[in-house]
DRENPA-3360 file (N, C-alpha, C; in nm, 2 decimals, always signed):
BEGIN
1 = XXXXXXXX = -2.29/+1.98/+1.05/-2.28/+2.07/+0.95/-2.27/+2.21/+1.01 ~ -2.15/+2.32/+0.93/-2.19/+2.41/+0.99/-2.30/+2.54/+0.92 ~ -2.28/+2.63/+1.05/-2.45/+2.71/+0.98/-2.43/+2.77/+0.82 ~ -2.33/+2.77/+0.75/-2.28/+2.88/+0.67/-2.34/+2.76/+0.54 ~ -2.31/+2.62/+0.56/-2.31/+2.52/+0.49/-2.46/+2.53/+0.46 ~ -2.55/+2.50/+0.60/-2.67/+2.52/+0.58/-2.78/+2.67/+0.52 ~ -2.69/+2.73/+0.52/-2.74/+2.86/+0.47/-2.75/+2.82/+0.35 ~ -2.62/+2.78/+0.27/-2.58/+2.76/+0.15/-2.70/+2.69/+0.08;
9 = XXXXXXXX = -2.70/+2.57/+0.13/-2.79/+2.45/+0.13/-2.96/+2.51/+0.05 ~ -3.01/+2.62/+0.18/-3.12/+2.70/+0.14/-3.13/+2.85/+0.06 ~ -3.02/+2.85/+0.00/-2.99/+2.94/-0.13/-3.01/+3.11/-0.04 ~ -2.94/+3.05/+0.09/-2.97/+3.19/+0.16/-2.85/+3.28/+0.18 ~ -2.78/+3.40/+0.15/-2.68/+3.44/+0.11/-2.64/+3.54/+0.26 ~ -2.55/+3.50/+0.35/-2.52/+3.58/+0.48/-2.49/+3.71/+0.45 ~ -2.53/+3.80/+0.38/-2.52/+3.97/+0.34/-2.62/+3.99/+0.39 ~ -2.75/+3.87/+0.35/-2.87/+3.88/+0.36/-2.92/+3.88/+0.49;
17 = XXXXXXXX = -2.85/+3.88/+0.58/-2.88/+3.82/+0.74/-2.87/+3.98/+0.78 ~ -2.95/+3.96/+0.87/-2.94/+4.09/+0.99/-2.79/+4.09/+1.02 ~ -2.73/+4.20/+1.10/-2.59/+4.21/+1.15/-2.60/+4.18/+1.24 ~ -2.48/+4.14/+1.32/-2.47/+4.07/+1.46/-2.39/+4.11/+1.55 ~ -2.32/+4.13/+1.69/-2.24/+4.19/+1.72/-2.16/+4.05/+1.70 ~ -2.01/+4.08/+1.74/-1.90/+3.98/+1.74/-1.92/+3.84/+1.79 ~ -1.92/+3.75/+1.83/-1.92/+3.62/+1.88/-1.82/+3.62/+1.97 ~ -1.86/+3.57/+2.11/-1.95/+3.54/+2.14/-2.06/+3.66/+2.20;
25 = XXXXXXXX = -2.15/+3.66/+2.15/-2.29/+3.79/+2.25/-2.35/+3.71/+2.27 ~ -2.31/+3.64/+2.41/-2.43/+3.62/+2.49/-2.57/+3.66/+2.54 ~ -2.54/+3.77/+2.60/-2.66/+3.83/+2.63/-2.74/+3.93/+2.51 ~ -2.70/+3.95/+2.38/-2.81/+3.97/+2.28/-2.81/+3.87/+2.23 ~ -2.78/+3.74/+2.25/-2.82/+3.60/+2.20/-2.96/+3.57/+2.26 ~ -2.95/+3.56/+2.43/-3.05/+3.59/+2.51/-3.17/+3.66/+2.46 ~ -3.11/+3.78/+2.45/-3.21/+3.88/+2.45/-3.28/+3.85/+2.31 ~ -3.28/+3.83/+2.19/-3.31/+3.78/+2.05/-3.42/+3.66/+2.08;
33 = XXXXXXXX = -3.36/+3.55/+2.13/-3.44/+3.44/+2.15/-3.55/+3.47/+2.22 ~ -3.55/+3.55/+2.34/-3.68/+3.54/+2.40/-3.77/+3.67/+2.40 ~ -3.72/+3.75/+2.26/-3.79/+3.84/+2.19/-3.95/+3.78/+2.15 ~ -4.03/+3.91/+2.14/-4.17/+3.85/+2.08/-4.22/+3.98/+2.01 ~ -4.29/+3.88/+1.85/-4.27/+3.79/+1.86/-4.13/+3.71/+1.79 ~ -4.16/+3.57/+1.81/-4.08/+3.51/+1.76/-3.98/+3.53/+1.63 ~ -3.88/+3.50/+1.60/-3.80/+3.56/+1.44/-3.87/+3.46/+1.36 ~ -3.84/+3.48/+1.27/-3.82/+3.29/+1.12/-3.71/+3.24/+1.14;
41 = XXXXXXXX = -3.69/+3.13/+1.09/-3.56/+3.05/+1.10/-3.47/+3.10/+0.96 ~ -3.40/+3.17/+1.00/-3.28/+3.25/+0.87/-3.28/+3.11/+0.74 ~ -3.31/+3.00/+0.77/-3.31/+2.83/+0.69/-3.43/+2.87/+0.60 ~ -3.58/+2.89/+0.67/-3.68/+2.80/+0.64/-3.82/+2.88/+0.63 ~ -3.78/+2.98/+0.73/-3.90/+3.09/+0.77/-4.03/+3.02/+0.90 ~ -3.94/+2.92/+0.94/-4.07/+2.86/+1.03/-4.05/+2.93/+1.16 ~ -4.12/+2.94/+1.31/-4.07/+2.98/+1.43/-3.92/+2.93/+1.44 ~ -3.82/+3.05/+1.46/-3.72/+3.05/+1.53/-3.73/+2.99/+1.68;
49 = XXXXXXXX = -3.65/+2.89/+1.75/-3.61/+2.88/+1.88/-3.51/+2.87/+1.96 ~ -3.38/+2.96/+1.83/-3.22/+2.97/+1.86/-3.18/+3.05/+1.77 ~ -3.06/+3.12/+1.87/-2.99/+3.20/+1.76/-2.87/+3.19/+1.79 ~ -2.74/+3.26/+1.71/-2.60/+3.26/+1.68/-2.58/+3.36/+1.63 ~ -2.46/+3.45/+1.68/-2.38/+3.54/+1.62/-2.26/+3.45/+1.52 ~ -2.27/+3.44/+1.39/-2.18/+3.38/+1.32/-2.14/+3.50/+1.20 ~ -1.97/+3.43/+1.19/-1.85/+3.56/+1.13/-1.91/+3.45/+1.01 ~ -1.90/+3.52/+0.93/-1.95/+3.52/+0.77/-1.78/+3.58/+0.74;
57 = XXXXXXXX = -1.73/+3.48/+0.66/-1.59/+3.56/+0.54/-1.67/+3.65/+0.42 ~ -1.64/+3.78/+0.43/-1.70/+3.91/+0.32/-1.81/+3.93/+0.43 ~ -1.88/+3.86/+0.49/-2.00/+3.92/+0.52/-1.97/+3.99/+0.70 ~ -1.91/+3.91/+0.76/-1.88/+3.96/+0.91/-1.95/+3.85/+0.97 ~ -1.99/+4.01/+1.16/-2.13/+3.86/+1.21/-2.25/+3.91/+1.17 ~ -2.30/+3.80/+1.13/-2.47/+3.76/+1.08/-2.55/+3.72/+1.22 ~ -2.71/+3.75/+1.23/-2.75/+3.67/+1.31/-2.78/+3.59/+1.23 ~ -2.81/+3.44/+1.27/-2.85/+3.29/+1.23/-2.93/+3.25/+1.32;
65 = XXXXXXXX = -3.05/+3.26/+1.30/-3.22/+3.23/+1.40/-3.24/+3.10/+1.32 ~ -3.25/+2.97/+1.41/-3.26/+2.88/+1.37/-3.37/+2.80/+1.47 ~ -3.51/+2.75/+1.37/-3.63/+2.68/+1.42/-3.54/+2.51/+1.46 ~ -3.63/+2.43/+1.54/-3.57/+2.31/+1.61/-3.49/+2.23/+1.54 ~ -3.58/+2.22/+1.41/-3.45/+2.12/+1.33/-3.39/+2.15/+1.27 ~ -3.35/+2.24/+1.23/-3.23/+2.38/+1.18/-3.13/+2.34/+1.24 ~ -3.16/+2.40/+1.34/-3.08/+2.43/+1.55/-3.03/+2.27/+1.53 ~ -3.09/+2.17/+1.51/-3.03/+2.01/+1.58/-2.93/+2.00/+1.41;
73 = XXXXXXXX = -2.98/+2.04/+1.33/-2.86/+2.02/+1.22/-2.72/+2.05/+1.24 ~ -2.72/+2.18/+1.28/-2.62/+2.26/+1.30/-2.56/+2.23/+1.43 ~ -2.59/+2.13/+1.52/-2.55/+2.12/+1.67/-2.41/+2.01/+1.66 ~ -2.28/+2.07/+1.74/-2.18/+2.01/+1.73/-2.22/+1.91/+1.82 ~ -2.17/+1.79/+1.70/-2.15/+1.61/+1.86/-1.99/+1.63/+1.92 ~ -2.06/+1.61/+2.05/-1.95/+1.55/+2.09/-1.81/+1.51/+2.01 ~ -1.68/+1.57/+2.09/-1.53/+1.52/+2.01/-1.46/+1.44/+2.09 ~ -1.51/+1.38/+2.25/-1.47/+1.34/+2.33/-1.45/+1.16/+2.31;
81 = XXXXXXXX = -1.37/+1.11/+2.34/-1.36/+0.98/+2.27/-1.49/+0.87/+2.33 ~ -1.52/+0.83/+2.28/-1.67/+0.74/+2.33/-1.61/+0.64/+2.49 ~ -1.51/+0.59/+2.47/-1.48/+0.49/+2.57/-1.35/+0.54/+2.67 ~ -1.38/+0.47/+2.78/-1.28/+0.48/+2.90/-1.10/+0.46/+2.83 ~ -1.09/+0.37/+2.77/-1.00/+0.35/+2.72/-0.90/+0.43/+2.58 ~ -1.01/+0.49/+2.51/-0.99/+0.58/+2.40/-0.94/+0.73/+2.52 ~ -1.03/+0.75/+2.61/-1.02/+0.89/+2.67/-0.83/+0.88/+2.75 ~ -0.81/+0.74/+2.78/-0.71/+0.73/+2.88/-0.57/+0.74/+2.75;
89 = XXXXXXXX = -0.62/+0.71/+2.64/-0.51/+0.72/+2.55/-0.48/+0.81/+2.52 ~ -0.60/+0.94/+2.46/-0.59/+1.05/+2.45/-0.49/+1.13/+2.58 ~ -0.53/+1.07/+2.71/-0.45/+1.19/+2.81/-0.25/+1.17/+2.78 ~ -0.25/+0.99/+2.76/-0.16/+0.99/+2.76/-0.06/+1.04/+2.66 ~ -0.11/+1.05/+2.56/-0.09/+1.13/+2.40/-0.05/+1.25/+2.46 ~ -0.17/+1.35/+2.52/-0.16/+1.49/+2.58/+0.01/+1.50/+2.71 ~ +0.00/+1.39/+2.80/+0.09/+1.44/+2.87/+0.24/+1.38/+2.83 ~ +0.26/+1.30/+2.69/+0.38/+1.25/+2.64/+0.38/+1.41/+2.59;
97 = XXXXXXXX = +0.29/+1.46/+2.49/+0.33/+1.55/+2.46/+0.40/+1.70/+2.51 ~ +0.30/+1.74/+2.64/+0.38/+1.87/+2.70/+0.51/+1.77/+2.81 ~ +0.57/+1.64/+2.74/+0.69/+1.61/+2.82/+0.64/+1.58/+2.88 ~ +0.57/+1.53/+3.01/+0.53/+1.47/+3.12/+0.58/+1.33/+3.09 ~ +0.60/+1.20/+3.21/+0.68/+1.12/+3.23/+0.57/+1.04/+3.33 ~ +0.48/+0.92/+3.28/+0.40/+0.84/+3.37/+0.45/+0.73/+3.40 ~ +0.48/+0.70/+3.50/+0.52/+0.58/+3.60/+0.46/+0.45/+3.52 ~ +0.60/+0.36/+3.54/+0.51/+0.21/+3.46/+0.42/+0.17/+3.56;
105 = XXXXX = +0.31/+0.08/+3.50/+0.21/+0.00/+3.59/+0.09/+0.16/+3.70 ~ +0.12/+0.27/+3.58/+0.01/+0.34/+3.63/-0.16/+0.31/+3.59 ~ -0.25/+0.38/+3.61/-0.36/+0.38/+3.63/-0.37/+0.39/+3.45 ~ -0.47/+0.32/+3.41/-0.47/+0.29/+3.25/-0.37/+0.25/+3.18 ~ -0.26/+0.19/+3.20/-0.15/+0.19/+3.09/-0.16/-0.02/+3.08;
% end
């Protein structure tokens, strides 16, 4: 899920968010998190233990302080294919497409 969803979710409206510089700010992402004390979770109001500069459409960037299980909702899985064989198809997909030319009886085929 993304954070905007979860905002949504808790009837929390991104105007309502502190401002944020652009994405990516690293180092006032840094510097936020290991602020004291601690924020609320922008979700829930419990201890914050993450944050995010996120572009809000009408609103801009927002910060999004998010406590542990907030943060694990909003966490992207993996898009990498699970198996050796999925990954080897994908490459071959990738290099038919910028035209590349693999030798029969190569490595995966």
């Amino acid at each position: 899920m993304e954070p905007a969803e979860l905002l949504a979710r808790h009837g929390i409206a991104p105007g309502a968010l502190e401002q944020a510089p652009a994405p990516p700010a690293r180092r006032p992402t840094i510097d936020r998190v290991l602020a004291m004390p601690p924020r609320p979770c922008s979700a829930c109001g419990d201890t914050s233990v993450t944050a995010r500069a996120v572009t809000f459409a009408g609103a801009g960037p927002r910060w999004v302080d998010l406590c542990r299980d907030h943060a694990l909702a909003v966490w992207r899985s993996s898009r990498v294919p699970p198996t050796l064989v999925e990954i080897a198809a994908d490459l071959r997909a990738a290099a038919e497409a910028a035209g590349l030319v693999l030798r029969e009886g190569a490595v995966g085929k």
